[in-house]
C-alpha positions as CSV (number, residue, x, y, z in Angstrom):
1,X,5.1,30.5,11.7
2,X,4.0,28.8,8.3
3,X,2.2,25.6,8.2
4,X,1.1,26.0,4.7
5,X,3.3,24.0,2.9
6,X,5.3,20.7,4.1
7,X,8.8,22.0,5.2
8,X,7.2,24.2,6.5
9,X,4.8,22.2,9.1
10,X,8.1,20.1,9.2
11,X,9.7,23.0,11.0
12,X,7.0,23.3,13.2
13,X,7.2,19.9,14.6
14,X,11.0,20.6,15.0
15,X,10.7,23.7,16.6
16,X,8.0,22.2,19.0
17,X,9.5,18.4,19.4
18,X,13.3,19.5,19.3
19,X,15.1,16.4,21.0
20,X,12.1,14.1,21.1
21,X,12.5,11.0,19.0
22,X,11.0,11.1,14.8
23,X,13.0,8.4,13.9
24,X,14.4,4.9,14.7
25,X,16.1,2.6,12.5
26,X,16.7,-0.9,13.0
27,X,20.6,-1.4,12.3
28,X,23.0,-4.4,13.2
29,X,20.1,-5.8,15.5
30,X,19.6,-2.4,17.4
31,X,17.2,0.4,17.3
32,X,18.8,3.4,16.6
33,X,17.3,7.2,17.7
34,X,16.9,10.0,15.4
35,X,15.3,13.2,17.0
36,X,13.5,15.9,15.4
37,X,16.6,18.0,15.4
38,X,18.9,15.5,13.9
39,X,15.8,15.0,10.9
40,X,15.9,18.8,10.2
41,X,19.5,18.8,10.2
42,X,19.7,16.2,7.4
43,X,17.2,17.7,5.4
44,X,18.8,20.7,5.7
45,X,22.0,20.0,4.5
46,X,20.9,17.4,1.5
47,X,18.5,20.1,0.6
48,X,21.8,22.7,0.2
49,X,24.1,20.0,-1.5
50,X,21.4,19.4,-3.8
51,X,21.3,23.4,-4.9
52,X,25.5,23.1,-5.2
53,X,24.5,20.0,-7.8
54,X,22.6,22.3,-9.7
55,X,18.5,21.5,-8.3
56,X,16.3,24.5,-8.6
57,X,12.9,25.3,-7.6
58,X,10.3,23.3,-10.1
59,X,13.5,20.4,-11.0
60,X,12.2,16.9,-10.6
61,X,14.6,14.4,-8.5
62,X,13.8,10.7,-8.2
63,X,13.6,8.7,-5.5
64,X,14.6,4.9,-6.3
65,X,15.1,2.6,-2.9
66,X,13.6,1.1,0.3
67,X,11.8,2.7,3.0
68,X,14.9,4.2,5.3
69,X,15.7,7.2,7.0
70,X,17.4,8.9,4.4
71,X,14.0,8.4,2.0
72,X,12.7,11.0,4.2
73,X,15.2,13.5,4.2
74,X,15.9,13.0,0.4
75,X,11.8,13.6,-0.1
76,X,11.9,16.8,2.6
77,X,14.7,18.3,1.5
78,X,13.9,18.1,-2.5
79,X,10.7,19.9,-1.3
80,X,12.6,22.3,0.7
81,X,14.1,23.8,-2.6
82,X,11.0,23.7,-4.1
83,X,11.8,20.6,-6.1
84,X,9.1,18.1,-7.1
85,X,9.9,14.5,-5.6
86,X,9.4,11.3,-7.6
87,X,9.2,8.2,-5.9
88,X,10.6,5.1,-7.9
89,X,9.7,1.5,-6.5
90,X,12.4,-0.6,-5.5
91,X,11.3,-4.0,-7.1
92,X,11.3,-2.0,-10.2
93,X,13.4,-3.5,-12.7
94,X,15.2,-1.1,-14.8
95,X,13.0,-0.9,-18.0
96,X,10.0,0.3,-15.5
97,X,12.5,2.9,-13.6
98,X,13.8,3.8,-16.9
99,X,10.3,4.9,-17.4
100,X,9.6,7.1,-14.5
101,X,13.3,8.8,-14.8
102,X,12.9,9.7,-18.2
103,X,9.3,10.9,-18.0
104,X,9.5,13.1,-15.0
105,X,12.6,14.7,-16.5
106,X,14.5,13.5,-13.0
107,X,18.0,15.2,-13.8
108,X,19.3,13.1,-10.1
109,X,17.9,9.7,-8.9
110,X,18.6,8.8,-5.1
111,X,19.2,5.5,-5.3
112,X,19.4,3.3,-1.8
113,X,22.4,0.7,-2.5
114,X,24.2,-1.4,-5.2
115,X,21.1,-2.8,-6.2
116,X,19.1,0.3,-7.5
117,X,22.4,1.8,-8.7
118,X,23.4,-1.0,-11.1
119,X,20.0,-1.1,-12.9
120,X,20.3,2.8,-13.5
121,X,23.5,2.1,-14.6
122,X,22.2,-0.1,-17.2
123,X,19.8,2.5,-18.5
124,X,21.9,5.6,-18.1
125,X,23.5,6.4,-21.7
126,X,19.2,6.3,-22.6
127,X,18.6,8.6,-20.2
128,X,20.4,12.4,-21.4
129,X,18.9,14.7,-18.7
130,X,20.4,12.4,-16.0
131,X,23.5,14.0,-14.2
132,X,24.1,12.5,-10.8
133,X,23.5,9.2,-8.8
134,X,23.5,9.3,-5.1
135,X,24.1,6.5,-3.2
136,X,22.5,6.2,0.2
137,X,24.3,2.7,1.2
138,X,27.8,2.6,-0.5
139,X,28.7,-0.7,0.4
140,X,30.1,-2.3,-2.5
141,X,30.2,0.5,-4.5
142,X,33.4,2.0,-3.1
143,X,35.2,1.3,-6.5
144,X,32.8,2.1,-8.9
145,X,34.4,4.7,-11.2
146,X,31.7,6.1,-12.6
147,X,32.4,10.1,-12.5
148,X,28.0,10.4,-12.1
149,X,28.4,8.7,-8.9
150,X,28.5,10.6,-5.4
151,X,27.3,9.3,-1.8
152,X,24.5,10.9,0.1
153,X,26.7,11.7,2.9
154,X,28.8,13.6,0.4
155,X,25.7,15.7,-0.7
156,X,25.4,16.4,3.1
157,X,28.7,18.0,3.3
158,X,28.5,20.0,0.6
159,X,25.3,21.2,2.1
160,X,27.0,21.6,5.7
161,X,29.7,23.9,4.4
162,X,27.0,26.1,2.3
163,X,25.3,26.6,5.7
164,X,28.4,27.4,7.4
165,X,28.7,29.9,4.6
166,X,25.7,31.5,4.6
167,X,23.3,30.6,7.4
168,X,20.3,32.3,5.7
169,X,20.0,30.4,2.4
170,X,17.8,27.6,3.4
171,X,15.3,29.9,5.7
172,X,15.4,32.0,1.6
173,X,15.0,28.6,-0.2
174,X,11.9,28.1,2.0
175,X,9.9,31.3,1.8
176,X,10.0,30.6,-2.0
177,X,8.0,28.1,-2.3
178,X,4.1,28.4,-2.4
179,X,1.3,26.5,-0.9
180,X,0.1,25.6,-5.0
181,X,3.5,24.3,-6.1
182,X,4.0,21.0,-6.7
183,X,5.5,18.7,-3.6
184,X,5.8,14.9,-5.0
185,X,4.7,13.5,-8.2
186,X,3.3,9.6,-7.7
187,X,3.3,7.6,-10.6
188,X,0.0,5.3,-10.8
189,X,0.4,1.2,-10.8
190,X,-0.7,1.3,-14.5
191,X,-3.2,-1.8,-14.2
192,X,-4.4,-0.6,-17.6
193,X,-1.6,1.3,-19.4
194,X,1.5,3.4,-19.2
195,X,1.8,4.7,-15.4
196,X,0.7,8.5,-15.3
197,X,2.8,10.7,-13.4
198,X,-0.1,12.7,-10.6
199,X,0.9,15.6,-9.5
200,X,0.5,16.6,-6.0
201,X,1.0,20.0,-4.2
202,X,2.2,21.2,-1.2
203,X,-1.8,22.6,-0.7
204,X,-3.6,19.3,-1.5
205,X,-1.3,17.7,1.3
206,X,-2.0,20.1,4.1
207,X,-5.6,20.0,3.4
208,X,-5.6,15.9,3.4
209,X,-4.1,16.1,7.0
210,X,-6.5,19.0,7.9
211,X,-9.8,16.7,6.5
212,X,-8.1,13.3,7.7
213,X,-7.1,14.4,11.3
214,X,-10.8,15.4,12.3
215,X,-11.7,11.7,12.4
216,X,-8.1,10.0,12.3
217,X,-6.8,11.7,15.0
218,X,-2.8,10.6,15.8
219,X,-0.7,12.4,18.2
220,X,2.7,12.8,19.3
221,X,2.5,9.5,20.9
222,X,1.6,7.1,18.1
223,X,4.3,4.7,16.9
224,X,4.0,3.3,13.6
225,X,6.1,0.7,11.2
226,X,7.1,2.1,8.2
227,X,6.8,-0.7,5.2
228,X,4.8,-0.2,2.3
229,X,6.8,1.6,-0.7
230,X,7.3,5.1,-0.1
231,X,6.4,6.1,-3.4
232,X,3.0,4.9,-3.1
233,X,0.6,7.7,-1.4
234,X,-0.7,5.0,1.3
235,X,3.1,4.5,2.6
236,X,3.5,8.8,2.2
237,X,0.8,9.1,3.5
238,X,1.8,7.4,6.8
239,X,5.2,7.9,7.4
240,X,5.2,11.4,6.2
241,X,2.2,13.3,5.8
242,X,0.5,12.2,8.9
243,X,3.7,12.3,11.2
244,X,4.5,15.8,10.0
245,X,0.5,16.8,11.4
246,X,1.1,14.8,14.9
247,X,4.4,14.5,15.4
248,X,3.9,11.1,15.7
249,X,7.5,8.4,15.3
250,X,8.2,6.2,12.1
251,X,9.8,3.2,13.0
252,X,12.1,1.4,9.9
253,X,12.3,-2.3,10.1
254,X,16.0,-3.3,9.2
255,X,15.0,-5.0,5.7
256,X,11.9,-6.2,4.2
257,X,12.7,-9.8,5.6
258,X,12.1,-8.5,9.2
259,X,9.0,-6.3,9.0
260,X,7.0,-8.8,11.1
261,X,9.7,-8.9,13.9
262,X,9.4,-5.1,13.7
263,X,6.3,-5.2,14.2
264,X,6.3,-7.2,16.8
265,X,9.2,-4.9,18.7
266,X,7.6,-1.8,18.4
267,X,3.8,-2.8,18.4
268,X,2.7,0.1,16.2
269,X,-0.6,2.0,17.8
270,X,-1.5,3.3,14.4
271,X,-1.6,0.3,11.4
272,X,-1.9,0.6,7.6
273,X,-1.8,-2.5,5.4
274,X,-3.3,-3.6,2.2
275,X,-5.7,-6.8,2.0
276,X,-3.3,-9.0,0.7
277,X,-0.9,-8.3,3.8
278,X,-4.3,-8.5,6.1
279,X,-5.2,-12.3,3.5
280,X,-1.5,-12.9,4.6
281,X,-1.7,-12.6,8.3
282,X,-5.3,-14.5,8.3
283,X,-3.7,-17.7,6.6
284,X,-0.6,-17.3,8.8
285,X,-3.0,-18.0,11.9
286,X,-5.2,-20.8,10.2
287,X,-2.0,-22.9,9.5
288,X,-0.1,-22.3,12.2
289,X,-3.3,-23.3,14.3
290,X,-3.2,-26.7,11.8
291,X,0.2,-27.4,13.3
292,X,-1.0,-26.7,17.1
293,X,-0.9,-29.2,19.6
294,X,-4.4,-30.7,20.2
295,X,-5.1,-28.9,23.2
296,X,-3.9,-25.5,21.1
297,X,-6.3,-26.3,18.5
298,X,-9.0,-27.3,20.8
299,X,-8.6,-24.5,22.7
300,X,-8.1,-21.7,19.7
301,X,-11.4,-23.9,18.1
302,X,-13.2,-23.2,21.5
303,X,-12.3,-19.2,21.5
304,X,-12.5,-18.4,17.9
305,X,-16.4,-18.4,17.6
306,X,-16.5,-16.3,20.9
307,X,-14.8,-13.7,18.9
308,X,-16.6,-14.2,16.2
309,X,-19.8,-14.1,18.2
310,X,-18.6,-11.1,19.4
311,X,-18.2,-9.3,16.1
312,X,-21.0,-10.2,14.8
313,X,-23.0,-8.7,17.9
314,X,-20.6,-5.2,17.5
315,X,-21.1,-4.8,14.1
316,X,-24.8,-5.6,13.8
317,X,-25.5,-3.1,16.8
318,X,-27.1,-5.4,18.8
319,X,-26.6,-5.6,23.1
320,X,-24.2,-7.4,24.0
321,X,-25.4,-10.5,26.7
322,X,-23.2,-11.4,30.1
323,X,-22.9,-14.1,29.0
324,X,-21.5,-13.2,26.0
325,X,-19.0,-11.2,27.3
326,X,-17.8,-13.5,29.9
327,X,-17.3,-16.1,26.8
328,X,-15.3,-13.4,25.1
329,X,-13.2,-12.7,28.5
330,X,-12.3,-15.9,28.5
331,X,-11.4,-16.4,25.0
332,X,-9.1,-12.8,24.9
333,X,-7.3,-14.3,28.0
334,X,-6.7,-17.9,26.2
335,X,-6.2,-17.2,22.7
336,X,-6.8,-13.8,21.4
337,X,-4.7,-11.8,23.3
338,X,-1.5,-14.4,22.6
339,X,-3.1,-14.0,18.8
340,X,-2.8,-10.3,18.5
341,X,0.8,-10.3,19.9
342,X,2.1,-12.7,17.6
343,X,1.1,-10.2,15.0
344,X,2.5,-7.2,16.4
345,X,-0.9,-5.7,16.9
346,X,-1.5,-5.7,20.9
347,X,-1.3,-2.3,21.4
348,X,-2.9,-1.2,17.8
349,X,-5.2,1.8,18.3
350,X,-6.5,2.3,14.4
351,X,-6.1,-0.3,12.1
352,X,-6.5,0.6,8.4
353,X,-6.9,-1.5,5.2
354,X,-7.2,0.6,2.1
355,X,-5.4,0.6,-1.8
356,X,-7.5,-2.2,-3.1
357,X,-11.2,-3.9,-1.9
358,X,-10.9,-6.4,0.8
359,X,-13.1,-9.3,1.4
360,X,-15.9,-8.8,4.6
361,X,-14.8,-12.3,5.7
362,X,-11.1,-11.4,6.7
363,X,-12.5,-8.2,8.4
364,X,-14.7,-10.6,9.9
365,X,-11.7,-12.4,11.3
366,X,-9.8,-9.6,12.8
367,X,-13.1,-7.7,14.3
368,X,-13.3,-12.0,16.0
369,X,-9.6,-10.8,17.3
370,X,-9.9,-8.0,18.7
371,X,-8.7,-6.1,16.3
372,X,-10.8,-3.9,14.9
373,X,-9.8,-3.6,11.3
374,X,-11.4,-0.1,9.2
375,X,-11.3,-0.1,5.6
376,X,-11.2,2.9,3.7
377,X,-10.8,4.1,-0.1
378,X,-9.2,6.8,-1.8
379,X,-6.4,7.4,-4.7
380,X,-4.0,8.6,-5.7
381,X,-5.0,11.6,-7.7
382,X,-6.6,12.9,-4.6
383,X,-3.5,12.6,-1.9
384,X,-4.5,9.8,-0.1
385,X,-7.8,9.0,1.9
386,X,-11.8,10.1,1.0
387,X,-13.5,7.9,3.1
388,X,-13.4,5.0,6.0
389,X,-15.3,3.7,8.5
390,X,-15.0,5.1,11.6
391,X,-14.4,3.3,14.8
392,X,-17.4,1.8,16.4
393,X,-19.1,2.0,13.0
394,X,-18.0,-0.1,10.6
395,X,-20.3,-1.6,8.3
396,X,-19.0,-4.8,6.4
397,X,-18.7,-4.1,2.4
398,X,-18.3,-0.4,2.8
399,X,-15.8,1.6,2.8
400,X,-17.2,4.1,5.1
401,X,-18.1,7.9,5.1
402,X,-16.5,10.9,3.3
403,X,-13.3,12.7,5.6
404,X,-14.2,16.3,6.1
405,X,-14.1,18.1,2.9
406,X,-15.0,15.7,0.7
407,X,-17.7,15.2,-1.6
408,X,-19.0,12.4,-3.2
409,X,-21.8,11.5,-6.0
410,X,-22.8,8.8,-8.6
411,X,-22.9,9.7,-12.0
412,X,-25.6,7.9,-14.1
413,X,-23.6,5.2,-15.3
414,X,-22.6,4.2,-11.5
415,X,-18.9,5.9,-11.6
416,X,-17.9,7.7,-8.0
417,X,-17.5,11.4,-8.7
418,X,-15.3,13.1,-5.9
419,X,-14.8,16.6,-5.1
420,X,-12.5,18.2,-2.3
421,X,-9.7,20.4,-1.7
422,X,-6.9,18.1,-2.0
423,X,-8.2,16.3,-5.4
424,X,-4.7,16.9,-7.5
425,X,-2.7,19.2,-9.8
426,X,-3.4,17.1,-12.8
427,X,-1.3,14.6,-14.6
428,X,2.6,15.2,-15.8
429,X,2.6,15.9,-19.9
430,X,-0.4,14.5,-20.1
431,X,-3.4,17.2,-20.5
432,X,-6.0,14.8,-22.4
433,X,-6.0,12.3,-19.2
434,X,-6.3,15.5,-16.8
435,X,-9.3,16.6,-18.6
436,X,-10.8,13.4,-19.0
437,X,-10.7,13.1,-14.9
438,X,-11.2,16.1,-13.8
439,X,-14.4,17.5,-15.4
440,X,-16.3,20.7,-13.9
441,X,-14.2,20.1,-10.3
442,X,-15.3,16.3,-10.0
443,X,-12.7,13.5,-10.0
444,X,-13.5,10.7,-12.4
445,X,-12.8,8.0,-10.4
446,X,-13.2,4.9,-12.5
447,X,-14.7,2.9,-9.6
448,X,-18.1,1.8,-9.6
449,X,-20.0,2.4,-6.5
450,X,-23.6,3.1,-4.6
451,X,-23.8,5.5,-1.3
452,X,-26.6,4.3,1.6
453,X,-28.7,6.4,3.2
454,X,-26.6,6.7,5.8
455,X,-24.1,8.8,3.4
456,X,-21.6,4.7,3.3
457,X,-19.8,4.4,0.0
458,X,-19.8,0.7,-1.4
459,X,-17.3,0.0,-4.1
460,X,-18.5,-2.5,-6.5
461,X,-15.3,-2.4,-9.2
462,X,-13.6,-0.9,-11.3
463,X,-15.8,0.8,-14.3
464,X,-13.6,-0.5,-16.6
465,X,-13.4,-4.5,-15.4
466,X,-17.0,-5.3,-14.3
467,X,-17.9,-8.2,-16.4
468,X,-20.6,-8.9,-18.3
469,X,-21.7,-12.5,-19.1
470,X,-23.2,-13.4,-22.8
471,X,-26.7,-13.5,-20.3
472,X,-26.5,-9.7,-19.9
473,X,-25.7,-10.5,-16.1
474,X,-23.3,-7.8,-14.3
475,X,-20.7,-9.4,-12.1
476,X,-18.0,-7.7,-9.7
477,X,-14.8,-10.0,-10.5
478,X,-12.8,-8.2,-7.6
479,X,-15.5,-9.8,-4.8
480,X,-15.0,-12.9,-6.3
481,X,-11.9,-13.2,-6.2
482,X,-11.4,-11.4,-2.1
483,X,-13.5,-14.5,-1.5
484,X,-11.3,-16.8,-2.9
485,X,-8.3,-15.4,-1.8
486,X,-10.0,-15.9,1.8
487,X,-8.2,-19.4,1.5
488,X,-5.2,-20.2,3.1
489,X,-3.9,-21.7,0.0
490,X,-5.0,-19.1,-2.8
491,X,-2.5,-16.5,-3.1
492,X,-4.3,-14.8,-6.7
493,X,-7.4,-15.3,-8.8
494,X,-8.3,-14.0,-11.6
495,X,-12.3,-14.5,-12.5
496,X,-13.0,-14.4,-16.3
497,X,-16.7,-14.2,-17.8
498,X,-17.0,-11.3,-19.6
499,X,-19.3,-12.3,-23.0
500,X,-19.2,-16.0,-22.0
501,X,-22.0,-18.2,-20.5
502,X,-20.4,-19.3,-17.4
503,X,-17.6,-17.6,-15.3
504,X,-14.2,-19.3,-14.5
505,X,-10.8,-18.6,-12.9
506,X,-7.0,-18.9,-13.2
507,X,-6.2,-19.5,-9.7
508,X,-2.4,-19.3,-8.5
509,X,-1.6,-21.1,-5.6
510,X,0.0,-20.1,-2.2
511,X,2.9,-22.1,-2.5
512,X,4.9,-22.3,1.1
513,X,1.0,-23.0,2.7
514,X,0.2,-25.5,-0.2
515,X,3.8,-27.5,0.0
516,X,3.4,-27.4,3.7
517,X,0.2,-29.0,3.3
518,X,1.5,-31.6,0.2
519,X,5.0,-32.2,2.6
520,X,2.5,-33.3,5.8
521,X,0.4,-35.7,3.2
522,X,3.9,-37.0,2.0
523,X,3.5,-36.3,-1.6
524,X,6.4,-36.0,-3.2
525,X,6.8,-32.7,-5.6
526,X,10.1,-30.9,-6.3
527,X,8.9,-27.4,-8.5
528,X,6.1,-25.0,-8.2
529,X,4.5,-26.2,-11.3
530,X,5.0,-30.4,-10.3
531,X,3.0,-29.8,-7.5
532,X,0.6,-27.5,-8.6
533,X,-0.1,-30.8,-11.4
534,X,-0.8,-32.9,-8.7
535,X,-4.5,-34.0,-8.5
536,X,-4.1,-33.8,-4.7
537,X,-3.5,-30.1,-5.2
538,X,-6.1,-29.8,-7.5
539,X,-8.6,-31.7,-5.6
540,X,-7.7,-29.3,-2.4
541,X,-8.3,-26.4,-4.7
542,X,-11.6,-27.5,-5.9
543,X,-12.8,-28.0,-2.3
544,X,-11.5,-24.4,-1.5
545,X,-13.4,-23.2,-4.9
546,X,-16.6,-24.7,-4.1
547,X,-16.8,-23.5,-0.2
548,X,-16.1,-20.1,-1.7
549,X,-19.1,-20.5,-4.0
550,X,-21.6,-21.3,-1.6
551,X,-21.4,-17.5,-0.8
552,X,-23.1,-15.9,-4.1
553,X,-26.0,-16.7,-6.1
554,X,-25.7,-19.4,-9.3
555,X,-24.7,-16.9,-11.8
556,X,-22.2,-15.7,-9.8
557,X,-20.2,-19.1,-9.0
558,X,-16.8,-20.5,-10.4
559,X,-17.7,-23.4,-12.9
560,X,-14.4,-24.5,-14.2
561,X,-10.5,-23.2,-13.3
562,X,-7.2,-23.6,-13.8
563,X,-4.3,-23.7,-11.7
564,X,-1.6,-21.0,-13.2
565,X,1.6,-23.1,-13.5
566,X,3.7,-20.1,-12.4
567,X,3.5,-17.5,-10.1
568,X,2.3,-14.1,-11.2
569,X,5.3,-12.3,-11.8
570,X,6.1,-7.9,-11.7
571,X,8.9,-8.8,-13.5
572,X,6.6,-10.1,-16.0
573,X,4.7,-7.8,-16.7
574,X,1.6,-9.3,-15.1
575,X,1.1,-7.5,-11.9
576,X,2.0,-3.9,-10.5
577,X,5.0,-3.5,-8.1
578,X,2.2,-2.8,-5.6
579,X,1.0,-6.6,-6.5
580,X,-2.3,-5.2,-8.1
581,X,-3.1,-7.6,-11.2
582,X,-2.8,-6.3,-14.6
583,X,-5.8,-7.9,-16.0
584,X,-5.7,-7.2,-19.6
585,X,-2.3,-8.7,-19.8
586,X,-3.0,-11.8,-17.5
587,X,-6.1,-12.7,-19.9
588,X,-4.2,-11.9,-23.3
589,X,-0.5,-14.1,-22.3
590,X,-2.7,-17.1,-20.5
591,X,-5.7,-16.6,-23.7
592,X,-4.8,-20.4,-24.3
593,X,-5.6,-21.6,-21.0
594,X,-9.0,-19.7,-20.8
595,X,-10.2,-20.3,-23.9
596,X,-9.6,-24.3,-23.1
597,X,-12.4,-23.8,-20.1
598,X,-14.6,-23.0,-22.4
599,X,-13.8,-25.4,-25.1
600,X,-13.9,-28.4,-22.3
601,X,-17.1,-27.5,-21.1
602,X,-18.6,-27.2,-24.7
């Protein structure tokens, strides 16, 4: 049977899981069952409506909702026809899905509910190759009139009575399509221009799960909690690619809103999250700890540094004492244990943190749990995952060593060049940016990075935002501002320096930790921006700023910030859907704010 292409290693988990559970979906307060058989079947028969709407092999359809069920089948079953699938985010606002519809050529979008549907309805008459909208949640839309309009369940049926018809069309449909055809095109976050459309084929896939496997092993057994946008590789890469090697089950929370009690239902064994979801959980624990009883916080004050003594001896390599271990016994039975449960993450078997650099400190703090966090780096543009640190082997401010397959080297300016079977097709309409990052079989990666004897990749930044002060000193922003974010009550920083004497920040607050913190000191505020003008605040701040500089060298401290008066908005413009910061615009609309730094300290 064929495993070269992803229906077809989908069929193989069918055929060899049948009735076992792929599938649950949290609906009405109760986890509902969907089995390998009942997956195929809705693939299936979306993949045949979609040829009765007109979808041939090499047509792009886009994908524009939350992570559900039907995601899946919509993704599967594009591929199935040889289609190319085009994930949309769902916090997109219209202009930016406007974008990825009309440069993919998408002539359907999938859209999840009422939500998605009205803001393609708003950008339809600008979008000409667009021919259908289908709905995967009609409630509310029951009287829309709009003749471009058709439920997914609809699509279904059509494709049920084609199979009824003739049995041997979708088996036909398959052996068409070709391990070097394209499978999914992922737009980038586009921190520094227009997103770019990467295209990714069926080929590249199956060789990521071949490379990643080897030293990521998941099985049948592994549960994990799908959350992150499906249209970013991270999120495919866990809730599709990786189930459809293992047969492991993808669990859906019932909305955003109720990820953590998802978590906490089905206590995933295999973990992805990005650092600002791993910063998230950290501050979570310090302040619910600073509302504790006093024997809590005496006791979680008592346990902590056993973990953290604990850690340190595990990830230095040293033996561990008796002693220590009896401290750390102790500690898992009072506090850590209780920790790791509150966070969904007692039965957590690989923990991953990748898409962006996370601080040491925070991986500091889960290793002090118990949990054993690995950070790891790759890209889009090659499917996925290059590199991570394996289990037992992590080494703090790396991001491990290559996955099987993959190469890596330092040009002479610093940049990580990457070569492996699953680096990408190229980029959609866009030949000039393919050549520029793919030159003589090595990815371009942009980042900046050394490799250790050992063969550990270190990022240092992105190529293109390392700073340079007017003293010819090179700074890495991005481990500035991890640090920083380290603080329970800084949700985004954003270091500036580059041709200036001194470096400063714009720091945005974490506003439900930082009114908690202003409603226990009584102070009376009623907006985001009255109490981020509070000197209380900005006295907190300071304190946060200045324990966060005792970590680098003089050079390399805060001097002067600013506390942003608003939150950092998608919507604006000034970070990605995926929450990465668009720097370039962040320092052009708040110029004013950052040039008065350096005025004041003239």
């Amino acid at each position: 049977m064929r495993t070269d292409t992803l229906p077809h290693l989908f069929l193989e988990k069918v055929h060899r899981f049948g009735d076992r559970v792929a599938l649950r979906e949290k609906d009405l307060g109760l986890w509902q069952e969907i089995s390998w058989n009942n997956y195929a079947r809705h693939v299936r028969h979306f993949a045949l409506g979609l040829t009765q709407l007109g979808i041939h092999h090499g047509d792009h359809v886009s994908i524009f909702g939350n992570n559900k069920p039907e995601w899946l089948y919509a993704d599967l079953a594009i591929q199935s026809i040889g289609g190319i699938a085009v994930g949309i985010y769902p916090t997109n606002p219209s202009a930016e899905a406007k974008y990825v519809i009309e440069h993919s050529d998408s002539r359907i979008v999938v859209c999840d509910d009422q939500e998605q549907v009205d803001k393609v309805l708003e950008i339809k008459h600008e979008l000409p190759l667009l021919e259908k909208i289908i709905i995967m949640d009609m409630k509310g839309l029951r009287n829309y009139s709009e003749p471009c309009i058709m439920s997914f369940e609809a699509v279904e049926e059509l494709g049920e009575a084609i199979d009824q018809a003739e049995p041997r069309k979708y088996d036909e449909l398959l052996d068409s399509i070709r391990p070097e055809d394209v499978a999914i095109m992922v737009y980038t976050s586009g921190t520094t221009g227009p997103p770019k459309g990467a295209m990714i084929s069926h080929d590249n896939v199956i060789q990521l799960i071949k490379g990643q496997s080897q030293v990521l092993p998941q099985s049948a057994e592994d549960e994990v909690v799908s959350y992150l946008p499906l249209c970013h590789v991270a999120e495919r890469m866990m809730s599709v690619f990786m189930p459809l090697g293992s047969g492991s089950t993808v669990n859906f929370a019932e909305s955003v809103d109720t990820v953590v009690l998802a978590m906490r239902e089905v206590m995933p064994t295999f973990y992805l999250a990005v650092p600002r979801i791993w910063e998230k959980m950290m501050a979570s624990i310090q302040i619910k700890m600073k509302d504790a009883t006093p024997i809590k916080k005496k006791i979680y004050h008592l346990a902590l540094p056993w973990g953290q003594a604990m850690a340190e001896t595990r990830l230095t390599g040293r033996p561990i004492s008796l002693g220590l271990r009896l401290k750390y016994a102790l500690a898992n039975i009072l506090v850590l244990r209780a920790l790791r449960k509150e966070l969904g993450l007692s039965r957590v078997r690989i923990a991953l943190s990748g898409a962006a650099p996370i601080s040491p400190e925070v991986i500091k703090f889960f290793h002090g749990l118990g949990i054993e966090v690995l950070e790891g780096w790759g890209m889009t543009e090659e499917t996925g995952i290059a590199t991570f640190n394996h289990p037992g082997e992590v080494k703090l401010g790396s991001v491990g060593r290559p996955i099987p397959g993959v190469e890596l080297k330092i040009a002479e300016d610093g940049e990580i060049l990457l070569r492996c079977p699953h680096i990408f097709v190229g980029y959609w309409k866009n030949q000039e940016a393919t050549a520029e990052a793919i030159q003589n079989g090595w990815l371009h990666t942009g980042d900046v990075g050394e490799i250790d004897a050992q063969g550990r990749l270190s990022i240092t930044d992105r190529k293109k935002e390392i700073i340079i002060t007017s003293g010819g000193k090179n700074i890495s922003p991005s481990e500035l501002e991890n640090r920083l974010k380290c603080s329970p009550y800084i949700n985004e920083a954003v270091v500036i320096g580059d041709q200036r004497k001194f470096l400063s920040a714009l720091i945005q607050i974490e506003y439900d930790n930082v009114a908690k913190w202003a409603q226990e000191k009584r102070l009376a505020f009623t907006t985001f921006r009255s109490l981020v003008q509070m000197d209380e605040v900005k006295k907190l701040i300071s304190e946060e700023v200045e324990q966060a500089n005792g970590d680098f060298s003089q050079v390399e401290r805060i001097k002067k910030f600013t506390l942003l008066e608003k939150e950092l908005d998608h919507d604006d413009g000034e970070v990605t859907a995926t929450l990465k910061l668009r720097r370039r615009e962040v320092n052009k609309k708040f110029a004013d704010l950052i040039e008065s730094m350096y005025q004041e300290a003239s």
